[in-house]
C-alpha positions as CSV (number, residue, x, y, z in Angstrom):
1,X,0.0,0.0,0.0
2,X,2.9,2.3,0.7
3,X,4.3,1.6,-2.6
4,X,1.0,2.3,-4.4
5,X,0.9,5.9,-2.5
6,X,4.3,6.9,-3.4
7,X,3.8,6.3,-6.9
8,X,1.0,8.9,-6.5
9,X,3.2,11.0,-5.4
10,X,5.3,10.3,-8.5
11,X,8.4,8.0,-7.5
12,X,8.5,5.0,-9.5
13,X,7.7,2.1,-7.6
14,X,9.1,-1.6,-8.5
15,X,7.8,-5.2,-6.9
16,X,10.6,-7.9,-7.5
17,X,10.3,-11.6,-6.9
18,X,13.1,-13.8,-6.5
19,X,13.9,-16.9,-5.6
20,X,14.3,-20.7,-6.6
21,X,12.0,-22.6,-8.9
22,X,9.6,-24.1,-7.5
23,X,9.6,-21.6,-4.2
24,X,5.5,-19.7,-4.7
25,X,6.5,-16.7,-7.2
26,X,4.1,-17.0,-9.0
27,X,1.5,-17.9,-6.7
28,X,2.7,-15.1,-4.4
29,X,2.5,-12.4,-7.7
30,X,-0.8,-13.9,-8.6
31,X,0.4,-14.4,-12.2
32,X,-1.5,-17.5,-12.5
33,X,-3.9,-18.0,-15.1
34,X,-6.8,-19.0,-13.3
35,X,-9.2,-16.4,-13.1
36,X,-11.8,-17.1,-10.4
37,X,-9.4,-16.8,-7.6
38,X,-11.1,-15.5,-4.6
39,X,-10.1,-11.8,-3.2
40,X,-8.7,-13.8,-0.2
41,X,-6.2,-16.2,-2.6
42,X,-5.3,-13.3,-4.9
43,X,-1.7,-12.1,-5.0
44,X,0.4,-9.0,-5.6
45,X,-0.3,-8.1,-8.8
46,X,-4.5,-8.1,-9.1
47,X,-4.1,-6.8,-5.2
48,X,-2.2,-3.8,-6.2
49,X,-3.8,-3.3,-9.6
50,X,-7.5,-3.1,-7.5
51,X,-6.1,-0.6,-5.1
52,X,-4.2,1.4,-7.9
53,X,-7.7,2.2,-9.6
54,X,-9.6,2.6,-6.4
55,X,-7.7,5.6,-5.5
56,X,-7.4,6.9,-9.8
57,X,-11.5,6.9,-8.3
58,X,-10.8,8.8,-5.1
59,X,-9.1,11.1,-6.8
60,X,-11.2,11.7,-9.9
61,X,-14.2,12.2,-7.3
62,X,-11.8,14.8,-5.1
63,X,-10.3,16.2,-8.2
64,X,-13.0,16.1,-11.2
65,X,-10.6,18.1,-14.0
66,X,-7.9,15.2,-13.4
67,X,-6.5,12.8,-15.4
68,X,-3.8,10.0,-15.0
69,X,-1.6,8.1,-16.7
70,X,-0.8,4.4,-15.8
71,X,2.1,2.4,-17.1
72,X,3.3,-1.0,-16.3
73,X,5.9,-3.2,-17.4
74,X,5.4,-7.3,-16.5
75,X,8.8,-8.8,-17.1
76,X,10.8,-12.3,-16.4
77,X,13.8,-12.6,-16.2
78,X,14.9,-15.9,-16.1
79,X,19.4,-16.4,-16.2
80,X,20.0,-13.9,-18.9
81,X,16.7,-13.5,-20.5
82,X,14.1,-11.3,-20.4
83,X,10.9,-11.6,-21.1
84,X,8.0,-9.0,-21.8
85,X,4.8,-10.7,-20.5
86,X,2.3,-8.5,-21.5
87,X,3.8,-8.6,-25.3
């Protein structure tokens, strides 16, 4: 939640996993590919996304002649390779 704030406040913000195959990442990022996951099993990613446009609302309702602009980047990188997931 911290990090969500602060890249309201304009600092980029950055969520890395790492670890050994095998050890949750994915289940911990929520980057699987079921979608009927319950709010309760959900991970990083669809946790942070959901609070990310809950306060674009906030703010749109506090600030009506605002707009925002919202980037991501969903990368692996896996021994010297990098991979663009949402390409």
């Amino acid at each position: 939640v911290d990090l969500v704030h602060s890249a309201f406040e304009g600092f980029n913000a950055t969520i890395l996993a790492y670890g050994q195959t095998g050890s949750g990442k994915t289940w911990t990022m929520g980057s699987s590919s079921d979608l009927a996951v319950n709010q309760y099993n959900q991970g990083i990613i669809p946790r942070v996304i959901r609070h990310i446009f809950d306060l674009v609302e906030e703010k749109e309702n506090e600030y009506p002649n605002s707009s925002y602009k919202i980037q991501v980047q969903f990368l692996e990188i896996y021994g010297e390779d990098i991979k663009d997931l949402l390409d």
